[in-house]
N, C-alpha and C positions, 0 to 999 in steps of 0.2 A: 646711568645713561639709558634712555629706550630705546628701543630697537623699531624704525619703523617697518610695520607687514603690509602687504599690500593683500589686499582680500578680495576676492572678486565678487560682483555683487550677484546675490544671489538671483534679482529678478531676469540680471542677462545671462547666465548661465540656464534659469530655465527657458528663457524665451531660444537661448542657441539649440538648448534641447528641439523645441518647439520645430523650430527650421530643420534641424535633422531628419525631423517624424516628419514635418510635410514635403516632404521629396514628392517627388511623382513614382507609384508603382517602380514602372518603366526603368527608372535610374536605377533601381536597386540590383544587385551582383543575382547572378543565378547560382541558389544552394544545390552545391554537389556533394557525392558522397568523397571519401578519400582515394576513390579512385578517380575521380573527377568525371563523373559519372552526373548529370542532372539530374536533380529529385525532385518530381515531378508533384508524388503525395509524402509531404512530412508528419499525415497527421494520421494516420492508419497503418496499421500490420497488413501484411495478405493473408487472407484467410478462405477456408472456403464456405463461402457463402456469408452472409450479413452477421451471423452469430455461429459459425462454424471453426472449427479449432485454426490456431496458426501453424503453418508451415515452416516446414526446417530451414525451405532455403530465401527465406528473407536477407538477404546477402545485405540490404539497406539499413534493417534494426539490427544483427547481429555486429554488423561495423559499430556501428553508432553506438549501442550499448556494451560491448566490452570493451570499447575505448573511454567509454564512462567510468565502468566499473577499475580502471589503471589511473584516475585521474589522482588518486591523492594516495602517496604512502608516508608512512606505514598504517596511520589510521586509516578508520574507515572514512569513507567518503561521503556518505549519512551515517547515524546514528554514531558518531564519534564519542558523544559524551552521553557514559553510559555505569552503571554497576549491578553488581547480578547477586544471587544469592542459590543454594541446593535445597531441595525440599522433596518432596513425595506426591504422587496422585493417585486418586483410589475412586475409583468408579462403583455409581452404588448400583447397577446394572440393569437401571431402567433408563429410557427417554422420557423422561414424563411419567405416565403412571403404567408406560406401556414398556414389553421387555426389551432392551437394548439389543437382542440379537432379530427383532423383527425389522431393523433396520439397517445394521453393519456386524459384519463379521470378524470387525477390527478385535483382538482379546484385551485391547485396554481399555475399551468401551463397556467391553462384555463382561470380566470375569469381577467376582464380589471378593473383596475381602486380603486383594494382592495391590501392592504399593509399588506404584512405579516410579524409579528415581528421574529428580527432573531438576536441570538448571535453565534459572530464568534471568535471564538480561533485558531489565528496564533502561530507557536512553532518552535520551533529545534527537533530534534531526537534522537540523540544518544547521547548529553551532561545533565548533570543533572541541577536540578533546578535553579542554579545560575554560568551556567555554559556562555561564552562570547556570544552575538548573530552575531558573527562575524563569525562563524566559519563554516569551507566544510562540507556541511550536508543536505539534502534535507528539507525544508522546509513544517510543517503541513500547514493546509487550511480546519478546519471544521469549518460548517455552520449546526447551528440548525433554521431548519425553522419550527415557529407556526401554522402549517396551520390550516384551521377550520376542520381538518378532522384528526387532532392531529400534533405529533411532524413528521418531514423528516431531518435526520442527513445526510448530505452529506460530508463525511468524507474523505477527500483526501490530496494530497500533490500540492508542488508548479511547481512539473517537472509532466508530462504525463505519466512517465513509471516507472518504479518499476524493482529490482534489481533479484526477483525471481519470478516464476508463478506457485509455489505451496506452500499453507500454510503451511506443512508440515516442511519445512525450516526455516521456522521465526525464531525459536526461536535460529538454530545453527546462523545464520545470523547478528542477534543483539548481538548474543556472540561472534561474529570473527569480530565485529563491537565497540564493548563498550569494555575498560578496560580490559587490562590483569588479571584475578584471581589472582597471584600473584605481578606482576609487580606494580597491580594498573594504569597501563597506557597503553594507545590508542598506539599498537604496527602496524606500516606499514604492518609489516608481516604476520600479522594476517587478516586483510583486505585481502590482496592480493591474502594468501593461500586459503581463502574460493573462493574468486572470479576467481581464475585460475582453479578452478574445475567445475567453473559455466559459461559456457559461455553465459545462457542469460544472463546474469550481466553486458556485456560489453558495452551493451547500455544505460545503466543509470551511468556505471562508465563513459562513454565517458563526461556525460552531468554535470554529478556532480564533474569532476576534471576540466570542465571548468569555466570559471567565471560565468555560469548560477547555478553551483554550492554554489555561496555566492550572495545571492540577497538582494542590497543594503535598504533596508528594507523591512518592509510587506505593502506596500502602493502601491508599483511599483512593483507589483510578483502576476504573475500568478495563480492559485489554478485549480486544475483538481480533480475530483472524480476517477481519476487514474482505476478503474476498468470499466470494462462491465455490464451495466446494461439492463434493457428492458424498453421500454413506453408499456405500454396499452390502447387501446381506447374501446370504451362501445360495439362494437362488439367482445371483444373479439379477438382482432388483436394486436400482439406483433412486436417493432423492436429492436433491437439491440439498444444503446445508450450508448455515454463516456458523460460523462461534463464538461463544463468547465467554468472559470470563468477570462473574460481579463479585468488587469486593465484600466479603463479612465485615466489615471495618464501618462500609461506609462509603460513599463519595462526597469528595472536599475540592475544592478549586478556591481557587485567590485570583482577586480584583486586580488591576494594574497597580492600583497606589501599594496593596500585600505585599507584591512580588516585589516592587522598590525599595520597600520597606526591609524585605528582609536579605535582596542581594545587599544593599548598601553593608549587611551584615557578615555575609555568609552566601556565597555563589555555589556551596553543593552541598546545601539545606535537603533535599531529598536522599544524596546516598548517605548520610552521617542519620538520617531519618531510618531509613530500614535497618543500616546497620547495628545501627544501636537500639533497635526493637528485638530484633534477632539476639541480639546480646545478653538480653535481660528478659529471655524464655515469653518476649511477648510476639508469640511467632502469627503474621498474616496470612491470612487465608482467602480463598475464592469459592465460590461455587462455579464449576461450569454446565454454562447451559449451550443449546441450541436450537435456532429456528431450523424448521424443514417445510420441505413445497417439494410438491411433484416432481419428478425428472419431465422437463418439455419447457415449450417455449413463454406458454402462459399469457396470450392474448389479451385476457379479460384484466390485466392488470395495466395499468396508463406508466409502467414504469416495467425494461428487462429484469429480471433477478442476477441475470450475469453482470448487471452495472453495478461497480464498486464506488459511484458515486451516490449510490441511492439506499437509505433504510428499508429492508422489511419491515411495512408498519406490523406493530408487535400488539394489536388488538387481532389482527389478521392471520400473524405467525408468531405464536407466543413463546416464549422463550422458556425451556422444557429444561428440567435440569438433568444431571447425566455425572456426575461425581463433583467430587471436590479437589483442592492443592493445597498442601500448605510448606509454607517453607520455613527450614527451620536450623538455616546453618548460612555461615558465612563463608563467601572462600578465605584459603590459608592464603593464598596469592595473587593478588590484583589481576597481574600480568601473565600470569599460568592460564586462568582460569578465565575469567572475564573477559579480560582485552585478548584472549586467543581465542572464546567460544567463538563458534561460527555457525551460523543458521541456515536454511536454504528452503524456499516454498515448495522445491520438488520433492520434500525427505519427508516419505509419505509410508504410512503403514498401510497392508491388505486389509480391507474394507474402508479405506479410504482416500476417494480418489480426486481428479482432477475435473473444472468443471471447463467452457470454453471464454470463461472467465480472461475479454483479452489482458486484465493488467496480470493475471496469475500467470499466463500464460508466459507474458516477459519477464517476469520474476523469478520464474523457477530457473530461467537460463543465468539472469542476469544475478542472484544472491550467489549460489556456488560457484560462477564464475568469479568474481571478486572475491571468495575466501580462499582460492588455487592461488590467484595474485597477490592475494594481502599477505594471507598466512604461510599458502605453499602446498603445493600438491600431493601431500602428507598430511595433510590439515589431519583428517580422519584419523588418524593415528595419536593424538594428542590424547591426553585422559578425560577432558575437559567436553572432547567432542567423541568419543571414541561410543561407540553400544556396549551396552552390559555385557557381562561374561557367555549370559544365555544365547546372545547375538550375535559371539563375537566375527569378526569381519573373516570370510573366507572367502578370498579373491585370484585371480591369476593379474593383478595390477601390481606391478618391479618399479624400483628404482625411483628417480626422480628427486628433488634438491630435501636434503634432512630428513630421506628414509630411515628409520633407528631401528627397525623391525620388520621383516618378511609377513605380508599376510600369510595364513592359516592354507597351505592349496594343497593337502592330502600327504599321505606319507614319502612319494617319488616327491622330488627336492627339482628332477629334473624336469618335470612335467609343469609349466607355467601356459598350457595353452587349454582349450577345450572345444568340440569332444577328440579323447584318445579310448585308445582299448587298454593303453598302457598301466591307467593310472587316472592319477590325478580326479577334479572333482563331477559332478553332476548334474544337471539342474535338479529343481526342485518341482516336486510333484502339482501338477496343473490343476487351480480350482475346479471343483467338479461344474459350476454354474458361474463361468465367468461374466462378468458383463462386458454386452459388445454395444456400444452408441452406434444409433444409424448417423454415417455421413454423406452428405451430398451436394455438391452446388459449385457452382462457378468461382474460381480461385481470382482472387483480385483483391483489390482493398475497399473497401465498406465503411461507412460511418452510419449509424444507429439510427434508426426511424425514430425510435423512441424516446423522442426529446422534451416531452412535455412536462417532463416531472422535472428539468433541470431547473426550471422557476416555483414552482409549486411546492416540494420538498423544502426548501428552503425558507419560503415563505412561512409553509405552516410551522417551521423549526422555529421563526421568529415569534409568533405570533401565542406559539406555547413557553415561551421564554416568563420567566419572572420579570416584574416592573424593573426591577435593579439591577438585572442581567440583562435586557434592552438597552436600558441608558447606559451600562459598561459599552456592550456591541455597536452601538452608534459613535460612543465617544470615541472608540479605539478608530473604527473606519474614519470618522469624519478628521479625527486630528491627522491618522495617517494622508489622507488625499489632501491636506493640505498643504502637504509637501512632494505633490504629482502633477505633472504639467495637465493644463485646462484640458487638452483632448482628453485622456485617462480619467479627470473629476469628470466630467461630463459621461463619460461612456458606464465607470462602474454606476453612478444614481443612476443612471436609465436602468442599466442592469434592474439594479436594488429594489424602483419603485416601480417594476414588472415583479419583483418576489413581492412584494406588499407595497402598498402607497403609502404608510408611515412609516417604513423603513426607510424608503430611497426620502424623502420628504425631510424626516430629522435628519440622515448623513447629510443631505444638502445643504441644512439651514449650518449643520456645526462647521463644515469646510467651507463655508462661505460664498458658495456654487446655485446659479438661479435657475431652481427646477425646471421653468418653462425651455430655456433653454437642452436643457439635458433632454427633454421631453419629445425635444424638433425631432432628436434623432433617427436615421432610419436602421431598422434591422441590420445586424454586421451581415455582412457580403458570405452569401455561401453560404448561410444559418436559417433556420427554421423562425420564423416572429416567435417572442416568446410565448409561451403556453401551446404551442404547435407541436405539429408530428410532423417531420422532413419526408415530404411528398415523393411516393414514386420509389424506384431503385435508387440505391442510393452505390452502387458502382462506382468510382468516383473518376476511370480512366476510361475512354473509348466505349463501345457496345457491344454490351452483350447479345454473343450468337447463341439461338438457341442450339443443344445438340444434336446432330441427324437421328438419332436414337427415338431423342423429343419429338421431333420433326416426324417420324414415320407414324408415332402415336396421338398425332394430331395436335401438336401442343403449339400456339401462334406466336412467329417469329417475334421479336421482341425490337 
């Protein structure tokens, strides 16, 4: 007997879509925080000044993101599907051809000939725990290194750039990115719709609809610390710093039809790949290098260096090597080891610091907050995440869910505070040349002058593309928008053919979208035309007063 289904047809489902989107503004609810608070800016941190650090009491991203960071247990909530390995790194104790200590005072940078232990967890992101490793997705790349001066999590992905450059986003991000709420599934349209609002985005969608997008395993793939950070050296002297990590192996990526080819096989072709390299003494290796640039704002460059959607071009800021990794052990225990490590962008060693890097900035809250929830505010205590013996953790921090062990807090047992005369422990001796950053400016929220390279970067990323990694990246977008309702095809080609006109031009012809059309469009509302710099202060609430301070040294009201 058949059963008859009733199916809905697909063209009025997108057209109800369609009616949904064309609301009026006006109708739409006003987004509040959970205090039911109106949220005036969703798209900015407060900081002070347009590239000046964020502040503690963002009461609006601290909601938003730790209630992201609780949204899925036990796994994590990115990087779900994921396998690691232990290995060693050994710094040959230059930057390039110049001595590593004339940069950072870090001793895992600096010293020659000592092996710091290090486990590395490669993942996916946006599929869950046993989700294919086959699949379009940026690949993780954290490295916890032991140094004798405690733990340095370097926590990054396998592409250079990253899809937004303020933490603030994340959390819409990974929801226009994972699973329909209802649908239960990975909707094209949902991708798209966030990304056609965001034109940083367009230079990591460039990179990730291309075959650099599915990297034939984690052996042959790249890893970057993806954000801005700083070195320091014992005077006191800061620069600028990305990271990065090239494979000895090689770099290997697969086509969409590979990857089909070989999930239909085998959904986690990558971890049975390392492990079984590991196995049979064929241990993977990296060099690590690094780009550096001045400590300062950098003017003369048409792109911030604190944007994590943007490459240092690498004719400009070369890529300097600084040691190597290699790994060379497997874990004993899946679940010990791996699915307990925990990373966090703030787990930083001395001569290595923070830049005002806004997505680091929400990182470093938002990664340990979520391994206190995932794991347990004991996390640190696990051997998997714990510092070397040379490091070991001496704290006055008690108690708390699967304590198994007292930190180290001096020989009075009674003594859990500090300071006492009693007892107990000390700080630690004050660099003689700290580095202190001038801060200054108006505390508010800002959006980036510096927009012109969100079309540009990408463009030229297209345009240095092989002939056969073009036609991947067009066929992948174009097939995707053919399953997005016509506002979205219309808005991403506009996007596209502002990065190049034979970019946006083939996506059009293969989604079946009429250039001319997509072309009418005007600038999105609130954004810079593309290849522009956002005019003016870019403040984004009220007016700023100048202060009477300014005001008496003659500086004109604003």
């Amino acid at each position: 007997m058949l059963l008859s289904l009733t199916i809905p047809d697909e063209r009025n489902v997108m057209k109800d879509k369609q009616n949904r989107q064309g609301k009026k503004q006006d109708e739409r609810p006003v987004l509040t925080t959970r205090q039911g608070h109106p949220v005036s800016d969703n798209q900015s941190l407060r900081s002070v000044g347009e590239r000046g650090p964020a502040t503690l009491e963002n009461y609006q991203f601290i909601e938003k993101i730790t209630h992201f960071d609780r949204e899925r247990i036990p796994e994590r909530v990115v990087h779900a599907r994921g396998t690691g390995a232990h290995g060693w790194f050994e710094a040959y104790g230059k930057i390039g051809s110049e001595p590593a200590e004339k940069y950072t005072r870090a001793k895992v940078l600096t010293q020659t000939g000592v092996r710091t232990p290090v486990f590395v967890r490669f993942s996916t992101v946006i599929g869950a725990k046993d989700s294919p490793e086959t699949a379009r997705d940026p690949r993780g790349f954290a490295v916890k290194l032991k140094t004798v001066d405690g733990n340095w999590d370097l926590v990054g992905n396998n592409l250079k750039v990253f899809f937004i450059r303020d933490a603030i986003k994340f959390p819409d991000m990974i929801h226009a990115f994972k699973p329909d709420p209802v649908t239960n599934r990975q909707e094209p349209w949902r991708f798209y719709d966030f990304v056609s609002q965001t034109p940083e985005a367009l230079h990591m969608v460039t990179w990730v609809k291309s075959p650099w997008g599915i990297p034939a395993n984690y052996r042959e793939m790249e890893g970057s610390g993806v954000n801005t950070y700083k070195l320091v050296n014992d005077q006191g002297v800061a620069h600028l710093v990305k990271f990065h990590w090239q494979p000895k192996q090689g770099v290997r990526n697969l086509t969409a039809a590979q990857a089909a080819e070989i999930q239909a096989q085998d959904v986690g072709h990558a971890t049975k790949d390392l492990y079984d390299a590991i196995a049979r003494g064929d241990f993977p290796e990296w060099e690590f290098c690094v780009q550096l640039m001045s400590d300062g704002e950098h003017p003369e460059l048409d792109f911030d260096p604190l944007d994590d959607t943007k490459r240092w071009p690498e004719d400009k800021f070369p890529l300097l090597p600084v040691g190597r990794m290699v790994l060379d052990r497997n874990p004993d225990n899946v679940f010990a080891e791996t699915e307990q490590s925990a990373f966090g962008t703030g787990v930083l060693v001395d001569g290595v610091d923070f830049s005002d890097d806004k997505m680091l900035q929400g990182r470093t809250l938002s990664y340990s907050d979520t391994q206190r929830y995932r794991v347990g505010p004991n996390y640190l205590q696990l051997p998997v995440n714990a510092p070397q013996e040379k490091a070991r953790a001496k704290t006055n921090q008690r108690d708390g869910q699967m304590a198994y062990y007292v930190d180290d807090g001096g020989e009075d047992k009674h003594i859990n505070y500090e300071p006492s005369m009693m007892g107990g422990m000390k700080e630690a001796p004050k660099p003689a040349n700290e580095y202190h950053q001038w801060v200054e400016g108006h505390l508010g929220r800002f959006e980036t002058t510096r927009t012109a390279d969100d079309y540009k970067q990408a463009g030229e990323r297209y345009r240095t593309f092989e002939d056969w990694e073009r036609d991947e990246l067009v066929g992948n977008i174009g097939g995707d928008l053919k399953q997005c309702p016509e506002p979205i095809q219309l808005r991403m080609i506009w996007h596209l053919w502002h990065c190049d006109e034979d970019y946006g031009k083939r996506v059009a012809e293969i989604a079946g979208v009429r250039l001319e059309k997509a072309l009418d469009l005007p600038p999105l509302p609130g954004k810079p035309a593309p290849h522009e710099k956002r005019s003016g202060e870019t403040f984004t609430s009220g007016k700023k007063d100048v202060p009477a301070r300014a005001q008496q040294e003659g500086a004109p009201a604003k």
